[in-house]
C-alpha positions in Angstrom: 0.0 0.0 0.0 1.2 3.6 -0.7 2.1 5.7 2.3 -0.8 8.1 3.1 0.2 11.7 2.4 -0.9 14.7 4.2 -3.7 15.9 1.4 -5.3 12.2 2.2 -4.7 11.8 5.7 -8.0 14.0 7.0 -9.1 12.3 10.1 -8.9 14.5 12.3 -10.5 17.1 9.5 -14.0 18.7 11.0 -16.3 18.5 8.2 -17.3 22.0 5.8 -19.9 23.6 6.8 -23.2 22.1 4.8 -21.1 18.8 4.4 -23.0 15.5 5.2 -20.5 12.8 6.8 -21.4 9.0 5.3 -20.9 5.9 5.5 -19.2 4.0 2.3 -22.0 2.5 0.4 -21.8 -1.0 -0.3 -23.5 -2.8 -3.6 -24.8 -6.5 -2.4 -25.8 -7.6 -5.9 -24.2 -6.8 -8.9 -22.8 -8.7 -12.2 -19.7 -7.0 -13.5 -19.0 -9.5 -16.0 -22.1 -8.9 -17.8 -21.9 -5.2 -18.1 -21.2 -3.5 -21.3 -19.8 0.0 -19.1 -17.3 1.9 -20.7 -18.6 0.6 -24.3 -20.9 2.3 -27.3 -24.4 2.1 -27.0 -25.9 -1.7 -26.9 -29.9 -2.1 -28.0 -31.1 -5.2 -26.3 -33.5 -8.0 -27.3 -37.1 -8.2 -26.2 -37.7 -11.0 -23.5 -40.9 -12.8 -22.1 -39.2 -14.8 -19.7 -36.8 -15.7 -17.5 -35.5 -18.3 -20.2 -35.4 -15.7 -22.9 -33.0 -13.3 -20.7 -30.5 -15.7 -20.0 -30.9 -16.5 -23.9 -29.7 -13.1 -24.7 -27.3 -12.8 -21.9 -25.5 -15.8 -23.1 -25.4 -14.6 -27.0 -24.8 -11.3 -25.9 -21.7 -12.3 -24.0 -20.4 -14.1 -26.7 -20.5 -11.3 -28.6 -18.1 -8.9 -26.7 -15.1 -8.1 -28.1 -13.8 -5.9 -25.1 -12.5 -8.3 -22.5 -14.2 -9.0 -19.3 -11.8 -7.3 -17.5 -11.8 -4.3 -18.8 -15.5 -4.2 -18.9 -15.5 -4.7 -15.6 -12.3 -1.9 -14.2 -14.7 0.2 -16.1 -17.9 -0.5 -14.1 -15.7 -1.1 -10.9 -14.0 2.4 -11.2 -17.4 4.5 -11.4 -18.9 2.9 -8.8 -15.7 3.4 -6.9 -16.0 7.4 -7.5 -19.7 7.0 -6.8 -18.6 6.2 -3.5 -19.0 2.4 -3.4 -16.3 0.8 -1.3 -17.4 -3.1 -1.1 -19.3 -5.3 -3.2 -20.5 -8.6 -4.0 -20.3 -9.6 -7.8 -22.2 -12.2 -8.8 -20.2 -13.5 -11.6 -20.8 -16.1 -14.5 -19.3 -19.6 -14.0 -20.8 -22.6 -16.8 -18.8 -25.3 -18.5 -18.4 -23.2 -21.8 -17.4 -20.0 -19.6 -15.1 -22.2 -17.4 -13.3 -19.8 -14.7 -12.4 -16.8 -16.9 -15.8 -14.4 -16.2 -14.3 -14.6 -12.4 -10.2 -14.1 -13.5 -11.7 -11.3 -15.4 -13.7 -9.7 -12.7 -11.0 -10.7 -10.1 -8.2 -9.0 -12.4 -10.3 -6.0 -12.2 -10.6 -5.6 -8.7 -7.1 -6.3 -7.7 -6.5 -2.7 -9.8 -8.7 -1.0 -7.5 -7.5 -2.5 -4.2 -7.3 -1.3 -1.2 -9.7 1.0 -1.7 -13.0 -1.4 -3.1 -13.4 -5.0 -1.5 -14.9 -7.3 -4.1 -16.6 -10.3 -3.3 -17.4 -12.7 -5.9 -20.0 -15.3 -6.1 -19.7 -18.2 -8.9 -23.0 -18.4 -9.9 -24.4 -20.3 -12.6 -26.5 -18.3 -14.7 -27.0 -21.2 -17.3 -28.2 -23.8 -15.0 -26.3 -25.8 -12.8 -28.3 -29.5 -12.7 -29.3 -28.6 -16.6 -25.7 -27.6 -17.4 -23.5 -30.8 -17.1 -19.8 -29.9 -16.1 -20.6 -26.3 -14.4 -20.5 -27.8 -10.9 -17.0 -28.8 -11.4 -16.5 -25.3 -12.8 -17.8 -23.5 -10.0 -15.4 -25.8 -7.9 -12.5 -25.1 -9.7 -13.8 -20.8 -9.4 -13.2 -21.1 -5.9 -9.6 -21.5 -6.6 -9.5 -18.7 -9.2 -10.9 -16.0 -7.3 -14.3 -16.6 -6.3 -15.3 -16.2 -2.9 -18.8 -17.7 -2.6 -20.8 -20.1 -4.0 -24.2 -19.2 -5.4 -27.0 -20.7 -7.2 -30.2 -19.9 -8.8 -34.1 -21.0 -8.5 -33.9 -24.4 -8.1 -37.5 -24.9 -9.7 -37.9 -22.3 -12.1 -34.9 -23.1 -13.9 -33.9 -26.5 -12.5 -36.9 -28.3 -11.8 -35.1 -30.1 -9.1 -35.4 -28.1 -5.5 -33.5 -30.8 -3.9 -30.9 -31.9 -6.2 -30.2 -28.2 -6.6 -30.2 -27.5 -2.8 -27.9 -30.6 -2.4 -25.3 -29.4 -4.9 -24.8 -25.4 -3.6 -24.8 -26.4 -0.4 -22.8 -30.0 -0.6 -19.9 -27.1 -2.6 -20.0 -24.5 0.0 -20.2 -26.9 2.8 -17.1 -28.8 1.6 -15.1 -25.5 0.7 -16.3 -23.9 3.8 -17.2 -21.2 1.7 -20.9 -18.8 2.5 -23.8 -19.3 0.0 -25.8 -16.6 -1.9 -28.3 -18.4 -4.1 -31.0 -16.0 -6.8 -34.4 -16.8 -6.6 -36.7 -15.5 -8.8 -39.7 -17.8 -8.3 -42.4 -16.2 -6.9 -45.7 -17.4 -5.3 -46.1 -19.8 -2.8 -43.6 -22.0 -4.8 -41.2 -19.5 -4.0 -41.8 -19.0 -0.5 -41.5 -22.8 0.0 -38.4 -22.7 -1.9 -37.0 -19.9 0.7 -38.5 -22.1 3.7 -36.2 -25.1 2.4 -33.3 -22.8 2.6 -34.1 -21.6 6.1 -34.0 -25.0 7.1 -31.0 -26.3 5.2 -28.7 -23.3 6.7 -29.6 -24.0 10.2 -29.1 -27.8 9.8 -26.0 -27.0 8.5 -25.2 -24.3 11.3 -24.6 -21.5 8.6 -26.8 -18.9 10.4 -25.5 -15.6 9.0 -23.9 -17.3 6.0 -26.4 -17.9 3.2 -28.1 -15.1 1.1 -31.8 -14.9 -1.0 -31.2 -12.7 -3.7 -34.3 -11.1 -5.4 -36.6 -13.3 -3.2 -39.3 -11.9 -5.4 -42.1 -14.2 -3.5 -41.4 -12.4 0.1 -42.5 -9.0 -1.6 -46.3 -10.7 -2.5 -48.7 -9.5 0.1 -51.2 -11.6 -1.3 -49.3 -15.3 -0.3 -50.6 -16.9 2.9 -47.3 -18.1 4.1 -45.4 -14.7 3.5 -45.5 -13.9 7.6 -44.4 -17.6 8.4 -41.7 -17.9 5.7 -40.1 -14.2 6.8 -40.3 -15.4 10.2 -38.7 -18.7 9.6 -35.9 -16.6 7.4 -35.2 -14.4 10.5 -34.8 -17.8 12.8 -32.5 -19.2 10.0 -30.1 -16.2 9.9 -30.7 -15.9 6.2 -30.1 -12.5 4.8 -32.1 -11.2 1.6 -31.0 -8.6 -0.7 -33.3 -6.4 -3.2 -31.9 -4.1 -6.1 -35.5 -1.9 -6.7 -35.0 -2.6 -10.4 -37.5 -1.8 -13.5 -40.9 -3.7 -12.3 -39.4 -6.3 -10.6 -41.0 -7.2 -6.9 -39.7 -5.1 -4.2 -39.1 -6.0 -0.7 -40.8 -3.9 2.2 -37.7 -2.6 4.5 -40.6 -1.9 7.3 -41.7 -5.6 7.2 -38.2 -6.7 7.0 -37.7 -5.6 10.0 -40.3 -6.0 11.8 -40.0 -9.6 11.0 -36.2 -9.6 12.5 -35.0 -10.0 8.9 -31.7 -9.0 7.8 -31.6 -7.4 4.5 -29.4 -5.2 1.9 -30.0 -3.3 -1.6 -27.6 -4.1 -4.9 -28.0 -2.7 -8.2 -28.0 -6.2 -10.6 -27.2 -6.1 -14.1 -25.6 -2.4 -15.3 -26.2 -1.8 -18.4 -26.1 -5.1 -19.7 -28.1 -7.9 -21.9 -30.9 -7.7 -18.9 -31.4 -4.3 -18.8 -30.0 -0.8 -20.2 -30.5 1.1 -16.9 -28.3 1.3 -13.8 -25.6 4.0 -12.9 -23.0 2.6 -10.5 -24.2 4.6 -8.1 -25.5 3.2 -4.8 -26.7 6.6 -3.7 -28.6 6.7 -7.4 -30.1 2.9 -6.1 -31.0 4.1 -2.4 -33.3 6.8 -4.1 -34.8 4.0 -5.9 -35.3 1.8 -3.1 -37.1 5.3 -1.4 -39.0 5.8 -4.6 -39.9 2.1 -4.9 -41.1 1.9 -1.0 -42.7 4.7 -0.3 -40.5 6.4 1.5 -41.4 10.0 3.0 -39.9 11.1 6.2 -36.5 11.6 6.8 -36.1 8.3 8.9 -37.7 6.3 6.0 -35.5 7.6 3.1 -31.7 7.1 5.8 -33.2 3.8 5.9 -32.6 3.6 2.8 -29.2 5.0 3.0 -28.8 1.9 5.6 -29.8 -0.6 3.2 -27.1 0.5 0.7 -24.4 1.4 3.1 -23.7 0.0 6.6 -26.4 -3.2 6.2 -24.1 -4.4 2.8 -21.0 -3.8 5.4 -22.5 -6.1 7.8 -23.4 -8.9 5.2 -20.2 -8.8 3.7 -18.4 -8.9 7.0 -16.7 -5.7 6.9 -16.7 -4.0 10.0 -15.1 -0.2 8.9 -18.4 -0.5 6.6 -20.8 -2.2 9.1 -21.3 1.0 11.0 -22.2 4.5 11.3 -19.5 7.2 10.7 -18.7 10.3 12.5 -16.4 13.4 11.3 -12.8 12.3 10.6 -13.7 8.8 10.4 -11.0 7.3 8.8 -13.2 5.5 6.4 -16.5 7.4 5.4 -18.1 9.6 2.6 -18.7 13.2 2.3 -21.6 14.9 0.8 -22.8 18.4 0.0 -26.2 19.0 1.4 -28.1 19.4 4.3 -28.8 16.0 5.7 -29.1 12.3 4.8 -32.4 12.5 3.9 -31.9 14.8 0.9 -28.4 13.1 0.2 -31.0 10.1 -0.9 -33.3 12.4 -2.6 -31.3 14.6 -4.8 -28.7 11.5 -5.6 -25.5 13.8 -5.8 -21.6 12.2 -6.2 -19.9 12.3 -3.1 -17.3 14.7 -2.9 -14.8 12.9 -0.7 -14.4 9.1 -1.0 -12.0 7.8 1.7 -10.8 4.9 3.1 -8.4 4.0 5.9 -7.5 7.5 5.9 -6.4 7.9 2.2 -8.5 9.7 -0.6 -10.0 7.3 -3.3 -8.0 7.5 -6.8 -9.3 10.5 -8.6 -10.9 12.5 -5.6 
């Protein structure tokens, strides 16, 4: 690490005057590899379903001619200015892709270090049961980088709940490694789905350790079990993450809570084969998650703020990010503006990123 020198060390700095002191934001779900950042304009393909995305995500991949690392430093570095200090990448692993969408994305990172922690989950976008060969290529990811092992609706795509189920979590149990599986499904096949995970973490003693992305079922107020399953997910230690994205479901941060649930916000696909939105800024996805939930008062929209900042620092394990910050923190982010609240509403660019006492590259 470069010494610190005296324009970067501000610690002991009082804040300007109208300056709002933050915590680093942290991005829970996103997939780097898939992003066209940095790149011309890409028009995307219409899709009906879940099967049809994945269609175009795989052609669309194919057809990149920029290499995943660079597409990825590129997507890394704004979110990086924007004030994004952690992550977990959710990154492409299948037996044509092999281990080189996580080398890519890992490459990437390393460029940025120590300023953004990247997380990386192998997850297999193309199937997993349906996919011959991408189980052994999500083992061989863990020794190329990926941190996690991740997994995606076991009856949506793989028509196979428990074969699914056994294969994640026979990999992560056997590497020792945390889980962080996608499920889409919704209904009360979905919230059975997310009851079966609740109760294969605890037999397995991961409380804490095993992640429902999207969980698009827990946002259906119509589904009988939704109070039992969000109860049985806050008994399980399972953490849930939402990214507030186009009209996908969105999960209700008062309910979360009020079930015990623990929970975080990620931005998904940026500007990729899914979708052409996204910004790489987590400030930019907090004001989302406000807009998406309803969120009026000042304590609603720093909860918010919370969900994209000091909530992803406790799922991630980080603890410099995994609390509230105070002037001169040596880790924290600095804003223009009159409180939090508006911070969230007016989505501006920080203008100090620092971490352990040293200004970001570029600020």
């Amino acid at each position: 690490m470069p010494a610190a020198t005296p324009a970067d060390e501000r610690r002991g700095d009082a804040p300007a005057p109208g300056t709002i002191v933050a915590p680093g934001l942290v991005d829970a779900h996103i997939h780097p590899d898939k992003s066209s950042w940095g790149g011309p304009w890409m028009s995307r393909k219409p899709a009906a379903s879940l099967a049809d995305f994945i269609a175009n995500d795989l052609a669309t991949q194919r057809s990149y001619t920029r290499s995943v690392e660079e597409r990825a430093h590129a997507l890394l570095s704004t979110a990086l200015a924007n004030g994004t200090l952690a992550m977990r990448a959710h990154v492409d692993v299948s037996h044509e892709l092999g281990t080189r969408n996580v080398e890519g994305v890992r490459a990437a990172a390393e460029r940025l270090a120590p300023w953004l922690t990247v997380q990386i989950v192998a997850f297999p976008q193309f199937g997993l049961l349906t996919n011959p060969g991408t189980l052994e290529a999500m083992a061989a990811s863990l020794d190329a980088g990926a941190d996690l092992v991740g997994g995606i609706d076991p009856l949506g795509l793989e028509g196979d709940v428990a074969g699914h189920l056994d294969a994640v979590f026979g990999l992560a149990e056997r590497a020792g490694r945390d889980l962080d599986l996608h499920l889409h499904d919704g209904g009360e096949d979905g919230l059975a789905q997310i009851r079966e995970i609740a109760a294969r973490t605890a037999a397995a003693g991961m409380q804490g350790r095993v992640t429902v992305s999207h969980a698009f079922a827990l946002a259906d107020a119509t589904l009988p079990s939704r109070a039992e399953t969000l109860d049985r997910v806050a008994e399980a230690g399972l953490w849930v993450t939402s990214c507030a994205l186009g009209d996908d479901p969105v999960l209700d941060p008062a309910l979360l809570e009020q079930h015990g649930v623990d929970y975080a916000l990620g931005s998904d696909g940026v500007r990729d084969a899914w979708t052409p939105f996204g910004t790489g800024s987590m400030v930019d996805r907090a004001h989302l998650f406000a807009y998406r939930t309803g969120a009026m008062t000042d304590d609603a929209l720093e909860r918010c703020y919370r969900a994209a900042s000091v909530h992803g620092g406790r799922l991630l394990g980080i603890p410099e990010l995994a609390e509230p910050v105070a002037a001169g923190a040596a880790t924290r982010l600095e804003f223009a503006g009159e409180s939090l609240a508006q911070v969230v509403v007016d989505r501006p660019a920080p203008i100090a990123v620092v971490r352990d006492g040293r200004a970001a590259p570029g600020r």
